[in-house]
C-alpha positions as CSV (number, residue, x, y, z in Angstrom):
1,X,13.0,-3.6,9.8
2,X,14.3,-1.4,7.1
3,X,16.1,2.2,7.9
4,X,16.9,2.9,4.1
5,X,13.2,4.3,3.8
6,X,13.1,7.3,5.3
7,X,11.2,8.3,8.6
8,X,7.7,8.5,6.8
9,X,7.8,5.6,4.7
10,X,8.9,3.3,7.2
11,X,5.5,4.3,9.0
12,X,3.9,2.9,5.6
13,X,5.9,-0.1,6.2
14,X,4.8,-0.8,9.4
15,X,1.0,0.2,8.8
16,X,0.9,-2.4,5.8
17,X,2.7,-5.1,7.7
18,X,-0.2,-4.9,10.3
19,X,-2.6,-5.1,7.9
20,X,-1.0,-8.0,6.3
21,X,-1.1,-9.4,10.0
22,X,-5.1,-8.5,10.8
23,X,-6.0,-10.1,7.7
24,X,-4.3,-13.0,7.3
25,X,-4.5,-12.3,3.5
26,X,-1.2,-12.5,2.3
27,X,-0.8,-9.0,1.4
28,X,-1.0,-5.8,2.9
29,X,-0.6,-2.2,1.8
30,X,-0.7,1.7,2.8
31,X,-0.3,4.8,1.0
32,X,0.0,8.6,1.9
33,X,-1.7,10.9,-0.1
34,X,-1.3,14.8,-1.2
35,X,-2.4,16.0,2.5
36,X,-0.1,13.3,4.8
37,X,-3.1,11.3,5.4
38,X,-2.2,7.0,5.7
39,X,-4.6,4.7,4.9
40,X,-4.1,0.9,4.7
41,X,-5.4,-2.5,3.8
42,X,-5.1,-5.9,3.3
43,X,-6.2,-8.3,0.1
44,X,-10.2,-8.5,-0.1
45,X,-11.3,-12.1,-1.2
46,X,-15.1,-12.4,-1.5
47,X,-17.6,-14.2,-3.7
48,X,-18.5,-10.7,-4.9
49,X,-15.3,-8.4,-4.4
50,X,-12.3,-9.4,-4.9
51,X,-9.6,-6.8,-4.5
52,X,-5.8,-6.1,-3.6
53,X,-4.1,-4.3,-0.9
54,X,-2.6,-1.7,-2.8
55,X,-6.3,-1.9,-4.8
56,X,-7.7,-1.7,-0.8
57,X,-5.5,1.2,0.4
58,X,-6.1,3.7,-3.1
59,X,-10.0,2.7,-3.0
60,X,-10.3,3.4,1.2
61,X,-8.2,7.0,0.5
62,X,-10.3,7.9,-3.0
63,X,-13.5,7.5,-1.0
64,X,-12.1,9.6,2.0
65,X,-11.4,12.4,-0.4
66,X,-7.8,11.9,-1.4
67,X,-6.9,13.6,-4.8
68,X,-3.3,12.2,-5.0
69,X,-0.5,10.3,-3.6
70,X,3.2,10.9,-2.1
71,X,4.0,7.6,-1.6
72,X,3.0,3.0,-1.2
73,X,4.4,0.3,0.6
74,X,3.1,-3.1,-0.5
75,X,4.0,-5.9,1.4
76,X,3.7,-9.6,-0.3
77,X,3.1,-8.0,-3.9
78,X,4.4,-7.0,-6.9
79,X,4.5,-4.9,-10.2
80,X,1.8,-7.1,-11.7
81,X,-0.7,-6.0,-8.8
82,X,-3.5,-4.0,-10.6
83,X,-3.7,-1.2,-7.5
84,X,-0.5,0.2,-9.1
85,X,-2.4,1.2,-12.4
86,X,-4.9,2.9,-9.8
87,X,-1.7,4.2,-7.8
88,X,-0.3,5.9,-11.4
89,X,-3.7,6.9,-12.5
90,X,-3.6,9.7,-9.7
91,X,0.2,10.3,-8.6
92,X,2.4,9.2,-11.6
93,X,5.4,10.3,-9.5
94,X,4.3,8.7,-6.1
95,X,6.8,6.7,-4.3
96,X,6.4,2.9,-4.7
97,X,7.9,0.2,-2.9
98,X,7.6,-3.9,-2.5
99,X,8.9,-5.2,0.4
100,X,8.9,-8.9,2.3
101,X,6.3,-10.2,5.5
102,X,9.6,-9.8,7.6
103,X,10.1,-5.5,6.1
104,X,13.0,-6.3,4.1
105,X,12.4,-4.3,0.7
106,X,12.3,-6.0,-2.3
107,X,12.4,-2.9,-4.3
108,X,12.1,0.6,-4.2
């Protein structure tokens, strides 16, 4: 695992690679918002929702009463991912990094 995080984002890191694991979806993701709160998730694939990690992990923080974010890990994704137009459209600033199953960043 990666030490070139920090302390708090490598506690992203590690909450999205276990939701990548409890899903078995392929991707995982967790963000922090305004207040130090973590929330993650893993790719939803239904007949009627269909949704990403990052997408998961914004949408389970909005509902719990986040205004903002400090910071996402997304593992097995990338820029194209539509959860980082949700990401932007509350914390233009907010951390965002990609990084491998195996924690290895892709990109920071």
């Amino acid at each position: 695992m990666t030490t070139e995080l920090g302390e708090e984002n490598t506690k992203l890191l590690v909450l999205a690679r276990g939701a990548l694991a409890r899903t078995e979806s392929g991707e995982g993701a967790a963000v922090r918002d305004l207040d130090g709160r973590s929330y993650a998730a893993g790719a939803t694939r239904l007949n009627s929702l269909t949704l990403t990690a990052l997408q998961g992990a914004v949408a389970v923080a909005v509902s719990s009463g986040a205004r903002g974010f400090e910071a996402a890990v997304v593992v097995g994704g990338d820029h194209t991912d539509p959860g980082v137009a949700a990401l932007r459209e509350l914390s233009a600033e907010a951390t965002l990094v990609f990084a491998r199953p195996d924690g290895s960043v892709i990109e920071e």
